[in-house]
N, C-alpha and C positions, 0 to 999 in steps of 0.2 A: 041659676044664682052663682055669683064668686064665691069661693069659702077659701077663705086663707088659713093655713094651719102655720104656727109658731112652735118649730121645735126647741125647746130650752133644754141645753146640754149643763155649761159652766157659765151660766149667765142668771144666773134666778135672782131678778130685779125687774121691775117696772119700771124704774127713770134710767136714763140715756142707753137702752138695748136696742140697738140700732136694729134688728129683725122682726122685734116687738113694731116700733116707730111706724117702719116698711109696712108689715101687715095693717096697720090700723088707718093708715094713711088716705083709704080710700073707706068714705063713711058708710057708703051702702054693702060693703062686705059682709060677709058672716066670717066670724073670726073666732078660732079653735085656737088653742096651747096644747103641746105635750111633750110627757116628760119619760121619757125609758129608763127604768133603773138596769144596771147590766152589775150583780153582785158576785157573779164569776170572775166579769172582767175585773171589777176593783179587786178583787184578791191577788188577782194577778200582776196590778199596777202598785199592789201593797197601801191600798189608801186606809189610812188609819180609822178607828172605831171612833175618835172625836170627830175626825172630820164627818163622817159618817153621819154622826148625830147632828148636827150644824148642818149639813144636805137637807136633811130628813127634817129639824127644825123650818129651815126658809124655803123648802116644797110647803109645809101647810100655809106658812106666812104667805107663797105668792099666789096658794092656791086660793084663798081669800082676797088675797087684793085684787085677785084678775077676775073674779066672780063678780065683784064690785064694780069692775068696770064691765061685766055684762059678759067676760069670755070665762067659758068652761075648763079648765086643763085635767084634760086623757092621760091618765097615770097607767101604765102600762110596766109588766117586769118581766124579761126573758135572762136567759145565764151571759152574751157578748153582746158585742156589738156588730158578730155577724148575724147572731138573729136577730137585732134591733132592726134589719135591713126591712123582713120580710112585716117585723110589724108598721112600721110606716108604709111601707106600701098598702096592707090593711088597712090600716086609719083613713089616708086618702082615701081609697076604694069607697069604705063605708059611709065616706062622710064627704063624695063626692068633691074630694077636694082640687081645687085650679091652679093653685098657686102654694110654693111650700120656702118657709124664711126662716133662715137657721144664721148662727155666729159661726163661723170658722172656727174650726180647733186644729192646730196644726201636727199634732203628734202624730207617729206613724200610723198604730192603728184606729186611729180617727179620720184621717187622713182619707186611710182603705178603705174604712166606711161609707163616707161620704159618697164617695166615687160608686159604690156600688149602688147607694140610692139614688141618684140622679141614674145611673143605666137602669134603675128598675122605674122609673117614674118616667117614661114618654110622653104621657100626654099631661103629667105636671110643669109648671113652670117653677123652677127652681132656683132662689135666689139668695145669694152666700154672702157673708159682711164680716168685717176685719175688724171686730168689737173688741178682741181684746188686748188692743193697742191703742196706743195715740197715733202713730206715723204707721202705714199698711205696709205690711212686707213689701221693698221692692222702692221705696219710695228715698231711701239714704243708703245709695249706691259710689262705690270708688269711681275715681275718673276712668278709669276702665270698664265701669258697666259690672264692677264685680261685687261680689256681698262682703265687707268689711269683716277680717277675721280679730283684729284689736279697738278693744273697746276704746281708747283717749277718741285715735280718729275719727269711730263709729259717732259716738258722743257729738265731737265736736260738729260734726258734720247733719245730726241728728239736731242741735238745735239752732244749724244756720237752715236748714228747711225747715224747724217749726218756727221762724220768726218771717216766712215767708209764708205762712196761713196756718194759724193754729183751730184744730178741729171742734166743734162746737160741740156742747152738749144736746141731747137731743132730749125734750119733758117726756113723761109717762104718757100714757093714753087717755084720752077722754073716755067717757061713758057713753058706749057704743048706744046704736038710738034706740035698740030693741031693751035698753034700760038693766039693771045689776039684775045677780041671779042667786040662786041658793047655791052655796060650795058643796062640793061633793063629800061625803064620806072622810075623815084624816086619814092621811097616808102613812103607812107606816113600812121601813123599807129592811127589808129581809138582808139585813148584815147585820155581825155587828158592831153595838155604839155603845159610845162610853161618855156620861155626861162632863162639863168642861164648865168654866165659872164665864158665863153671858156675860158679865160685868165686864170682863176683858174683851173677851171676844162678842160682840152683840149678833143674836138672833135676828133681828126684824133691820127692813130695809132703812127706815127712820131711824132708827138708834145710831147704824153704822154710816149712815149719815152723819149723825151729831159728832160722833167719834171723830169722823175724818175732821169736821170742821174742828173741833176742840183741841186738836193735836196741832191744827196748818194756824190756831191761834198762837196756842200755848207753848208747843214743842218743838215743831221743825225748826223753828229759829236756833233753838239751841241743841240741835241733835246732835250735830257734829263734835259738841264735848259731851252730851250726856250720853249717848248711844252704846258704850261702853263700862257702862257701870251697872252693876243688875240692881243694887238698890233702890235706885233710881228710875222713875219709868219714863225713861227717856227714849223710847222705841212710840213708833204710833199704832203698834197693833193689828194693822187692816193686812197683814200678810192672808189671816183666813177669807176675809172679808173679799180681797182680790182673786183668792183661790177659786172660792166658790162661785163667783159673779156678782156677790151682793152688792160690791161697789165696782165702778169701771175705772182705770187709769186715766179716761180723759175728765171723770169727777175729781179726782186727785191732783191730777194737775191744775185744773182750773180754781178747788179751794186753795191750792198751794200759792197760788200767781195773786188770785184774788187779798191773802191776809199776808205774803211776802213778795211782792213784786219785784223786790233785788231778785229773788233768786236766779231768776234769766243769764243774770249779768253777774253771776257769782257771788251773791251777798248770800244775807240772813236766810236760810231757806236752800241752795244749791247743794247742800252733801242729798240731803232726800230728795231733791231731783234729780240726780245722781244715781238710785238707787233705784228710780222711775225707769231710766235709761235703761241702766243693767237690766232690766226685765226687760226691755224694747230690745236691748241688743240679743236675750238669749232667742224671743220667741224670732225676731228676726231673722237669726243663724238657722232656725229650725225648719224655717221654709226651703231651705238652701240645705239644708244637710238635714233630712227627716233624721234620722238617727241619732242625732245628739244628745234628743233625748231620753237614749237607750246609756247615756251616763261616759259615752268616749268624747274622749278630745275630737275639736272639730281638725285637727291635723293625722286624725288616725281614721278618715272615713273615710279616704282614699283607699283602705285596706292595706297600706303598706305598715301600718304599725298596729299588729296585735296586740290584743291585751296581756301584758306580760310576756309575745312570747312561747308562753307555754314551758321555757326552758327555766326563766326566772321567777321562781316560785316565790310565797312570803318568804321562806325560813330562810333564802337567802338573803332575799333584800335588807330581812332583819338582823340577818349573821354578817351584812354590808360587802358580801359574796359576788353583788349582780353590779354593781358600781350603781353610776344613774343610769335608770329607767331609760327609754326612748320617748314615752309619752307621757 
């Protein structure tokens, strides 16, 4: 028998998860999910006790929705994601798996990771997707073949390729034919969480749904003067939403195109498309310079510009002792 498994990292959503899609795509499979919590490593990565809670909220959420469409998700917790290696390898093993579809995460030791699951899986077929972007690393290149270090260019160049084929979204899954199933157990995830007001931030995949669209009706048009004023909410919110996978950037763009169509073309709608970019450009750089997202300029991973130095401490730079920085 085929048995696809679906590892969900930062993607926990049913509509447009390009590895979710891939897996379900072939109707006589048997098709698994799973999720590895690694609560050492978020300590590590400092991921906050709200986020936390909002994880641990849209794991039950998807664990439901994915039972409904007939697939189980394998909740699994080890301390990294070096031991997340050897539990995937387990999973397959026990659950005879052929085929394994995961989102790309670009960060460094994600990155690692990856790399060691595919050398531990030989006789899996391993298949990786650029979900969370609109344009795949590599795709808005300098005329020299090189990764753009300034964003106007990156931009500008970033949507003379998206108007040469803009990436479609891709629906949720059907109801696989062996029919919905009973969800497992709630999951509850060994960090901790701090509760956070859903109103703003929404839990379930439908709601932040309606968000996005409520905001690309009501908001983007005028973001670019409200976005600036805290009494106002003039922000659209889905920063967690994007964090966590609940919604994808190509949902985002396509409600945005869909209820402001100037935006393309610099109207009503283009400062938060804008703002789309910037995310496209950092994860972009990140492929190109794993490190960046260790927080240094992408002109100091050459290693010719330490941090500080060493020689220029705060108290100088605050005693205005070290003149400017180099980076």
């Amino acid at each position: 028998m085929i048995t696809h498994l679906v590892w969900f990292r930062q993607d926990l959503r049913l509509h447009d998860n390009l590895a979710l899609a891939a897996a379900c795509r072939n109707s006589s499979a048997r098709v698994l999910a799973l999720y590895i919590a690694t609560p050492r490593q978020w300590a590590t990565h400092n991921m906050s006790p709200r986020q936390a809670e909002l994880i641990n909220a849209q794991l039950n959420g998807l664990q439901i929705a994915l039972a409904e469409k007939g697939i189980p998700l394998l909740f699994r917790e080890v301390d990294d994601f070096v031991a997340s290696v050897e539990i995937v390898k387990q999973v397959c093993a026990e659950n005879s798996v052929t085929h394994l579809f995961y989102n790309y995460q670009y960060e460094v030791n994600e990155r690692a990771r990856d790399v060691e699951v595919e050398r531990a899986l030989r006789n899996v077929v391993c298949e990786g997707f650029d979900d969370s972007v609109i344009l795949p690393p590599g795709a808005v290149m300098t005329g020299n073949h090189e990764m753009y270090k300034v964003f106007t260019p990156f931009k500008n160049a970033w949507l003379k390729r998206l108007r040469e084929g803009m990436p479609e979204c891709v629906a949720a899954p059907k109801v696989r034919s062996s029919g919905s199933i009973e969800p497992a157990p709630s999951i509850t995830l060994n960090y901790p969480r701090q509760s956070f007001d859903t109103a703003h931030f929404p839990v379930e995949e439908k709601a932040a749904i309606a968000q996005l669209r409520q905001f690309c009706q009501n908001g983007a048009g005028e973001y670019e003067q409200q976005r600036d004023f805290p009494a106002v909410e003039g922000t659209s919110r889905l920063s967690a939403s994007l964090a966590t996978g609940g919604l994808s950037p190509r949902q985002c763009l396509h409600r945005l195109l869909a209820e402001q169509p100037q935006a393309l073309d610099g109207g009503a709608g283009s400062v938060w498309l804008s703002e789309l970019i910037w995310r496209e450009f950092y994860r972009h750089l990140m492929t190109y310079y794993p490190s960046l997202c260790k927080t240094l300029s992408v002109y100091c991973l050459d290693g010719s510009c330490a941090v500080a130095k060493q020689s220029r401490t705060f108290t100088g730079l605050a005693e205005r002792q070290n003149g400017i920085p180099d980076c």
